[in-house]
C-alpha positions in Angstrom: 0.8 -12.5 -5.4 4.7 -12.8 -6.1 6.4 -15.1 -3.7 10.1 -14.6 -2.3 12.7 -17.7 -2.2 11.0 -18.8 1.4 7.4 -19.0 -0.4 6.8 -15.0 1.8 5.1 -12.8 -0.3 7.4 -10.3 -2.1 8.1 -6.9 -0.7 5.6 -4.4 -2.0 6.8 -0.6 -3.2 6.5 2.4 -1.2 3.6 3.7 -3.7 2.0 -0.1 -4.1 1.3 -0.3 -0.4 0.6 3.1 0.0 -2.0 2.5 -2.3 -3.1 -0.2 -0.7 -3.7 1.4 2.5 -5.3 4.2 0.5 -8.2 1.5 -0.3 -8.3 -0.1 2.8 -11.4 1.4 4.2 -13.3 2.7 1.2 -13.4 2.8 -2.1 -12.0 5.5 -4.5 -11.4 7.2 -7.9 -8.1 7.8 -9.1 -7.8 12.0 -7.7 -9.1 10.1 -4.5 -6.3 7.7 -4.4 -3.5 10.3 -5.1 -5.0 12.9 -2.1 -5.5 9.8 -0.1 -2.2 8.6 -0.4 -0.3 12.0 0.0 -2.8 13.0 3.1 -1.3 9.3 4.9 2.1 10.1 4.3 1.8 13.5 5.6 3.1 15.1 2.2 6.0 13.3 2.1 5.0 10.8 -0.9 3.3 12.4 -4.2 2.5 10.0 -6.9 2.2 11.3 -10.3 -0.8 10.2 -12.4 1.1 7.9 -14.9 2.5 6.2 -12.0 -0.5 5.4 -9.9 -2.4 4.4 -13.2 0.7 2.0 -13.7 -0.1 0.6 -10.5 -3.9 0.6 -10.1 -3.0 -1.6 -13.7 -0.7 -3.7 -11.9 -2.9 -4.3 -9.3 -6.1 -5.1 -11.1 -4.1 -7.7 -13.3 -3.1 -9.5 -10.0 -6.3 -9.0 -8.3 -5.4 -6.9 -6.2 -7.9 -4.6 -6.1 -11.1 -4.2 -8.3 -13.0 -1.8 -10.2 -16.6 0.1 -11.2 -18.0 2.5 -12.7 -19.7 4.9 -10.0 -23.2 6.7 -11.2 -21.2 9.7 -11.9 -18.8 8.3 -14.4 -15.8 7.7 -12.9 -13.8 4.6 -12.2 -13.9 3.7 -8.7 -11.5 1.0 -6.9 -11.9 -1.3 -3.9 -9.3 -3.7 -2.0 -10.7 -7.3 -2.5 -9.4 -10.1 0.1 -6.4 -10.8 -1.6 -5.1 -6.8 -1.6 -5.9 -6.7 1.9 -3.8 -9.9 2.7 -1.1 -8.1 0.2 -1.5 -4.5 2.5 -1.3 -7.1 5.7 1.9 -9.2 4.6 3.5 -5.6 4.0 2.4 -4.2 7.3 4.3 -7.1 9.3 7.5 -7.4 6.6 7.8 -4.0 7.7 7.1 -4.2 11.5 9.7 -7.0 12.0 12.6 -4.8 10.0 11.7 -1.8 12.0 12.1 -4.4 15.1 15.4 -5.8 14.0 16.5 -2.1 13.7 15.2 -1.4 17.1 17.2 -4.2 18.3 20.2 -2.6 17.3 22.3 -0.5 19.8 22.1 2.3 16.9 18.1 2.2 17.1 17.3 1.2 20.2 14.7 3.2 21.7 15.8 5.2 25.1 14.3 5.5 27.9 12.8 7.9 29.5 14.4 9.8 32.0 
């Protein structure tokens, strides 16, 4: 896993944690993935093949995530411990700059009246 200046892990990409949350409770083939991944984000993120094969690359290099062959044929990928811990860092990089925007007078969430 890369590391930032303050040994943190590195920020992930939009479609790298994406796909990690995709694999976070079960394991899937490729079509799965890019459904998956634009069912979470409501539509709003579509990965092309060449891109998520780029990263399901990427990802089993780092051991991120691993791979079988399923009895029908295709390729199948699963989180392993460490893509899970990648998905997690992520997850609370992200919730503490969504807090510091919050904190913001611009962000701040109101009140109800």
């Amino acid at each position: 896993m890369a590391r930032d200046r303050q040994d943190r892990p590195a920020p992930l990409t939009s479609a790298v944690f994406h796909v990690l949350v995709a694999l976070a409770d079960e394991e899937r083939h490729g079509y799965a993935l890019l459904k998956a991944v634009e069912a979470q984000t409501d539509g709003t993120v579509r990965l092309s093949t060449g891109t998520l094969y780029g990263i399901i690359n990427r990802l089993l290099a780092d051991g991120a995530i691993a791979d079988r062959t399923a009895r029908d044929g295709k390729r199948v990928y699963r989180l392993t411990p460490l893509g899970r811990e990648m998905a997690r860092a992520e997850a609370d990089r992200l919730e503490a700059v969504v807090a510091a925007a919050r904190a913001t007078r611009a962000l701040a969430r109101r009140s109800p009246a």
